[in-house]
C-alpha positions as CSV (number, residue, x, y, z in Angstrom):
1,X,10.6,-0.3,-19.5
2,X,10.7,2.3,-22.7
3,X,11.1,5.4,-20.7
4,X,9.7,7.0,-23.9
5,X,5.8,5.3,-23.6
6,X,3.5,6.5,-22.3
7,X,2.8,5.0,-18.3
8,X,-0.9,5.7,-16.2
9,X,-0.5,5.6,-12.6
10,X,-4.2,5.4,-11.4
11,X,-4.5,6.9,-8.1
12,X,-1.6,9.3,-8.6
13,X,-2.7,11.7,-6.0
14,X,-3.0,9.1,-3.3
15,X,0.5,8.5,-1.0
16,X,1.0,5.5,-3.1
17,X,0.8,7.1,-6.4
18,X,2.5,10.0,-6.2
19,X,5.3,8.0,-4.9
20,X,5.4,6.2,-8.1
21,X,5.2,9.3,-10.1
22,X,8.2,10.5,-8.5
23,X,10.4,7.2,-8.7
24,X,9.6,7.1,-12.7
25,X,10.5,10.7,-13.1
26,X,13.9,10.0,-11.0
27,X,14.2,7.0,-13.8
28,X,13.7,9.1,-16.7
29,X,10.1,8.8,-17.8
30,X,8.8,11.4,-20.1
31,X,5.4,10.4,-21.1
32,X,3.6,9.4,-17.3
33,X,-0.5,9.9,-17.8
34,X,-2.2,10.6,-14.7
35,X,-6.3,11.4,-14.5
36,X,-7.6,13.7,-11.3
37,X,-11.2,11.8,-9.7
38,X,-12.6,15.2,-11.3
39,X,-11.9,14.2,-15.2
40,X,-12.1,10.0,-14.8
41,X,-13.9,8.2,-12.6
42,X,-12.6,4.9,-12.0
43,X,-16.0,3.6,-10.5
44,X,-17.4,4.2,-13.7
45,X,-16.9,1.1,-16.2
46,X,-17.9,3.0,-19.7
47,X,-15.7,6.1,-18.6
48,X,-12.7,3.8,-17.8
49,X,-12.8,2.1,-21.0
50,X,-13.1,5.3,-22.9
51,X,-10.2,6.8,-21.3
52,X,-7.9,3.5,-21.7
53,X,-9.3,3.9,-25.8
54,X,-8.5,7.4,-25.9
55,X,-5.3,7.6,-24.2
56,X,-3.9,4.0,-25.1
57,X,-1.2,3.5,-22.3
58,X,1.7,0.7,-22.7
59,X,2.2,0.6,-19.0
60,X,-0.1,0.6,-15.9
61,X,0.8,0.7,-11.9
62,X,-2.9,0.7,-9.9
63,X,-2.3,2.2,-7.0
64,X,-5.8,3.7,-6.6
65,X,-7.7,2.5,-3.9
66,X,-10.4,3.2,-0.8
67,X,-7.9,3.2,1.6
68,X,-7.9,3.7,5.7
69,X,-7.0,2.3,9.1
70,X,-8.8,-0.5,11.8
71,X,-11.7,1.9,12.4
72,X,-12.5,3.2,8.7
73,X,-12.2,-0.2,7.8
74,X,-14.7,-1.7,10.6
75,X,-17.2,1.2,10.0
76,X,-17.2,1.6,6.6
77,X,-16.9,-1.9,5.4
78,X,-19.5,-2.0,2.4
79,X,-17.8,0.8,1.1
80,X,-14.3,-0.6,1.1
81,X,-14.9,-3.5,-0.1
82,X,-17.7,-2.4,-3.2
83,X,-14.8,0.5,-4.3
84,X,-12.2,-1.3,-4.6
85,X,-13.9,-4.2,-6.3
86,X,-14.9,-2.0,-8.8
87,X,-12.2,0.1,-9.0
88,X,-10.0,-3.0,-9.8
89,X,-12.4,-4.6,-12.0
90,X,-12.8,-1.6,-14.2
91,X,-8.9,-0.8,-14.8
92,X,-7.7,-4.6,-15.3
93,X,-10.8,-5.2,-17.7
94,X,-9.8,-2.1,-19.4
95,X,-6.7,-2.5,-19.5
96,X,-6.9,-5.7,-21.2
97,X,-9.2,-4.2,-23.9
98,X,-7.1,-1.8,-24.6
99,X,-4.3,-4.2,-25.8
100,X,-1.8,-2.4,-22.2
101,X,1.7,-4.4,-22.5
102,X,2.2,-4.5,-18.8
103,X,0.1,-3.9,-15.5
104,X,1.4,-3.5,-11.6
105,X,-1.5,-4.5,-9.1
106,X,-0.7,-2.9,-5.6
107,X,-2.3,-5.5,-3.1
108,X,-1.9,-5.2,0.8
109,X,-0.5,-7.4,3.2
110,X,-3.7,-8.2,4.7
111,X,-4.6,-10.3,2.4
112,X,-2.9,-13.5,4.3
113,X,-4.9,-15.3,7.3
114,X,-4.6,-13.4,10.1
115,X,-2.8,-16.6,12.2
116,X,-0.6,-17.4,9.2
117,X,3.0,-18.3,9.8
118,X,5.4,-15.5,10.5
119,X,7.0,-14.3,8.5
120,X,3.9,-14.4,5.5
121,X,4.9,-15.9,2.4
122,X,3.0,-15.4,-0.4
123,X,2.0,-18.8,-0.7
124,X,0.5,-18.4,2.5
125,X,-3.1,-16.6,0.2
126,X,-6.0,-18.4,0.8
127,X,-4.6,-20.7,3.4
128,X,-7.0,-19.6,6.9
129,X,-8.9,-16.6,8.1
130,X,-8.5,-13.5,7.2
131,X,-8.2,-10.9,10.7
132,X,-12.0,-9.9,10.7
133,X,-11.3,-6.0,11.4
134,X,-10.2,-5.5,7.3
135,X,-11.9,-9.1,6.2
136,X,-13.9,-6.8,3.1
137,X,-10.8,-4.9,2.3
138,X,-8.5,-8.1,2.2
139,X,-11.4,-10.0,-0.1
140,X,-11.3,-7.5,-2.3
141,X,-7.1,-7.2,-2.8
142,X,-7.8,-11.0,-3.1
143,X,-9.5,-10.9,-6.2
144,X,-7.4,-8.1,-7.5
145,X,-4.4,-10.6,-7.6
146,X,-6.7,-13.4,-8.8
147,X,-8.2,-11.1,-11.7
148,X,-4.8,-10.8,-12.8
149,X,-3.6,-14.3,-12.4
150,X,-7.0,-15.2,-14.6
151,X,-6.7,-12.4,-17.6
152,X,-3.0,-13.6,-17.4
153,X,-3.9,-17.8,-18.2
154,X,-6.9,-16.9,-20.4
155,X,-5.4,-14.0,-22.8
156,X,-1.7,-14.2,-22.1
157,X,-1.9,-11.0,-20.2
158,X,1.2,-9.9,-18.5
159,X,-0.7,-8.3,-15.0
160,X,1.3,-8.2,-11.7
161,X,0.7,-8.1,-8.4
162,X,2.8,-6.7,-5.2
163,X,2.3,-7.1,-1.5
164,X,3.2,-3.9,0.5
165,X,3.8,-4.7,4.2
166,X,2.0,-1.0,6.4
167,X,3.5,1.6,4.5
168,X,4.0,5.5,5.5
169,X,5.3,8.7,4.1
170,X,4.6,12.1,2.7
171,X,1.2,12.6,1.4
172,X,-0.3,10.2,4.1
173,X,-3.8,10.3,5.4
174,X,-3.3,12.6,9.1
175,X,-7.1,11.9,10.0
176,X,-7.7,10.0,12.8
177,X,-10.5,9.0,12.2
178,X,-9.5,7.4,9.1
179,X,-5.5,7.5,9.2
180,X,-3.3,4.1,9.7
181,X,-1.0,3.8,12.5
182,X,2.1,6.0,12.0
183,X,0.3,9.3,10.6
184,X,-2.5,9.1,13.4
185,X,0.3,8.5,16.3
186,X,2.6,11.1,14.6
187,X,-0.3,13.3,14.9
188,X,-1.4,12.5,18.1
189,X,1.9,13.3,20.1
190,X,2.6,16.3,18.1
191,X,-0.5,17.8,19.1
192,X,0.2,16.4,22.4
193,X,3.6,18.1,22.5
194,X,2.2,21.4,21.3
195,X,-0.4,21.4,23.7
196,X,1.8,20.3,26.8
197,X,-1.3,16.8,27.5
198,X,-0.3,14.8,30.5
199,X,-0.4,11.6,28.3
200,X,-1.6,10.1,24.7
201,X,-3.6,7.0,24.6
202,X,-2.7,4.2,22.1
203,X,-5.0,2.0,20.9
204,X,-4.9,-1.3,21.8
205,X,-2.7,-3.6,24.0
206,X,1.1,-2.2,22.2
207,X,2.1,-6.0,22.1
208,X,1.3,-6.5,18.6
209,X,3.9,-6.4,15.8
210,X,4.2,-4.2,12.4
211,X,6.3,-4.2,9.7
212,X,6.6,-0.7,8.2
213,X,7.7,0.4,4.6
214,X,8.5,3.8,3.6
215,X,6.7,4.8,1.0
216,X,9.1,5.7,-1.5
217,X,10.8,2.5,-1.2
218,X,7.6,0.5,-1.8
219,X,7.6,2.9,-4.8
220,X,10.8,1.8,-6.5
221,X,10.1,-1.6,-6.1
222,X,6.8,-1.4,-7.3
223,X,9.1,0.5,-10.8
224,X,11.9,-2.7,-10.0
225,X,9.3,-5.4,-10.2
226,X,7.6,-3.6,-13.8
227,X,10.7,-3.4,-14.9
228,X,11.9,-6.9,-14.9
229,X,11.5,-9.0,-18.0
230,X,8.5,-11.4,-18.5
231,X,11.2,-14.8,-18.1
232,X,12.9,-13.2,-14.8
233,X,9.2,-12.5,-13.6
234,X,7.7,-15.7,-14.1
235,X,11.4,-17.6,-12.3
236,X,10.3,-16.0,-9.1
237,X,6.5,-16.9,-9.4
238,X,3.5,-19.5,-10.4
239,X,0.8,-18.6,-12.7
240,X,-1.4,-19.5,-9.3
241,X,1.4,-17.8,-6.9
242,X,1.9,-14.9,-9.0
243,X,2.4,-12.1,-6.5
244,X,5.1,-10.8,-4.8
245,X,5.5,-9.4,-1.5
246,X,7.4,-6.1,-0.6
247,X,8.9,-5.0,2.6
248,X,11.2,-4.2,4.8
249,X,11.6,-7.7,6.3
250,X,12.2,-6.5,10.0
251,X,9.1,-5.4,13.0
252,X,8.0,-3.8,15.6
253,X,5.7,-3.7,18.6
254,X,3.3,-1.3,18.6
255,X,4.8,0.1,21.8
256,X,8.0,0.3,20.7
257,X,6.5,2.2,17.4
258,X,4.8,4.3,19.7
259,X,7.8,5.5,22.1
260,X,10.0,6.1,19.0
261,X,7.1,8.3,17.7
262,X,7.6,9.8,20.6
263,X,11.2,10.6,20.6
264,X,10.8,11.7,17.4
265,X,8.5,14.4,18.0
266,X,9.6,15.0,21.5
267,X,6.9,14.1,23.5
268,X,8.0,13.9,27.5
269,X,4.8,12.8,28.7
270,X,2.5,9.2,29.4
271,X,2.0,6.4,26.9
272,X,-1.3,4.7,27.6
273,X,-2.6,1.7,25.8
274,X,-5.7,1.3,25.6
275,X,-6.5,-2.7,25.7
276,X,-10.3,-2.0,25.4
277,X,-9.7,-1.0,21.6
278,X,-9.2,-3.6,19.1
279,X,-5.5,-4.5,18.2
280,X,-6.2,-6.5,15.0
281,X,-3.7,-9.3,13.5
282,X,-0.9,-10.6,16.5
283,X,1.9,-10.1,14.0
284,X,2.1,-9.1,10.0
285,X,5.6,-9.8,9.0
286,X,6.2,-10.5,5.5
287,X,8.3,-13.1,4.1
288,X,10.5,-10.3,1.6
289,X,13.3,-13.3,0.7
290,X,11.9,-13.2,-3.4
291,X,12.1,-10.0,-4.0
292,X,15.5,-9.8,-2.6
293,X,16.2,-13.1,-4.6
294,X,15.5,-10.6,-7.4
295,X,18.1,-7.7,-6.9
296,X,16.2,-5.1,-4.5
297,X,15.7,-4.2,-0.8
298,X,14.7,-1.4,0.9
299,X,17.0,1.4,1.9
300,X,14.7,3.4,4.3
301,X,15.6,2.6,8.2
302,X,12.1,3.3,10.6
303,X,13.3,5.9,12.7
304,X,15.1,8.0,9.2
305,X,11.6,7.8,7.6
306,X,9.7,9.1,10.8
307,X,11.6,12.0,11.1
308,X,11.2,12.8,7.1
309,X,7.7,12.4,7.2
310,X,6.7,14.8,10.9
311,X,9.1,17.4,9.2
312,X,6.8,17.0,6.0
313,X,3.6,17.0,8.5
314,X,5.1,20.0,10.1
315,X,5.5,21.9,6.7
316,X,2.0,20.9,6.0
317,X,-1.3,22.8,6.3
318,X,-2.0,20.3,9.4
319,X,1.0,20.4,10.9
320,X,1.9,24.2,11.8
């Protein structure tokens, strides 16, 4: 990549994207647009083309999203599945208009079959049922890949997709009604510690198992993977397979997740899982062994990360 063009991380304020701002600025970068909700609104087609016109960017990592956990994505599903449709729509659509050299698509790795054989490979897309708790969010990752898969075999495009596994880290949503796993059980015990409870309730059985990703790994593979030329890319991929997945490559229960939470706040009380709340997928593992193929893994150990990011909660407004 010319560390001298100019590079628009779309949803630069989100955990995502400000990790990506921060791994091109460790690279070098010196021209990286970014565009508050306030001044563009990526829901709005006309105003999304405009900006692309106006602002011409050579590079593009979408990382904006309507993002959330098992229950914000099982109340809220028209809403997570219409914005990020549109959302993706607009940018790749633009994007190609606007004559962008190269795009980064940040998928999830929901978008496999919720049975699929562990761990996922990415040609495991499209092959069964997608786990019903995040069906709308998973359809619409889906067609981000397959937009760019089709913009790149009808105009030669040069779109990309990656897979993060569950990823974590500063700038996370603490929420819990809307937060993933590891920010709503960091939470959760911390205010359990601070308040001296008896016991904090998990959801779910504990039995299922997570892969977890840092999020300024995920970051500088997401700046690894636009990075590499357009012959290396295409080795590794199909023009119908053209997606790559990114994690860790190791798991977890969600009990075992939970007590190291735990330790990590230093919480001395009960772990109670609640088996009346819904656990989701068995096991979501991904298959990492392209990427690696390629030159990068992540550095980031589970426990190292968890104690960086409740320090950060700490520091934070919602923390003290």
């Amino acid at each position: 990549m010319d560390r001298q063009a100019p590079v628009f991380v779309a949803g630069h304020r989100g955990m995502v994207g400000s990790a990506i701002v921060r791994a091109l600025e460790r690279a070098g970068h010196e021209h990286i647009l970014t565009a508050p909700r306030a001044s563009l609104d990526l829901l709005d087609q006309a105003a999304v083309r405009h900006w692309f016109e106006v602002n011409k960017p050579r590079y593009v990592f979408l990382a904006a999203a309507r993002v959330g956990g098992i229950h914000a994505n099982d109340t809220l599903p028209a809403d997570f599945i219409y914005q990020n449709l549109v959302i993706e729509t607009n940018v790749i659509e633009a994007a190609w208009r606007a004559g962008v050299e190269r795009l980064l698509f940040l998928g999830s790795s929901c978008i496999y079959p919720r049975m699929a054989t562990q761990p996922m490979s990415e040609e495991a897309l499209l092959t069964g049922a997608l786990e019903p708790t995040n069906e709308p969010y998973a359809v619409a990752k889906i067609a981000g890949v397959k937009l760019c898969e089709s913009f790149n075999r009808q105009h030669g495009t040069d779109f990309r997709s990656v897979m993060p596994t569950n990823l974590y880290g500063p700038g996370d949503n603490f929420d819990l009604e809307g937060s993933h796993v590891i920010p709503a059980l960091l939470r959760k015990f911390h205010e359990a510690r601070c308040g001296n409870a008896p016991s904090v309730a998990v959801w779910g059985s504990g039995k299922p198992r997570r892969e977890f990703l840092h999020v300024d790994d995920a970051a500088e593979a997401c700046r690894f993977v636009m990075a590499l030329g357009p012959a290396t890319y295409r080795a590794h991929t199909t023009p119908m397979c053209s997606h790559l997945n990114v994690g860790c490559g190791t798991d977890v229960t969600i009990a075992e997740l939970a007590r190291t939470i735990g330790d990590v706040v230093g919480y001395e009380g009960e772990i109670r899982f609640d088996a009346n709340k819904p656990d989701g997928a068995p096991r979501k593992l991904l298959d990492v062994s392209r990427l690696k193929a390629m030159g990068w893994q992540a550095r980031i150990g589970l426990e190292e990360g968890l104690r960086e990011v409740y320090e950060w909660y700490r520091a934070s407004e919602g923390g003290r």
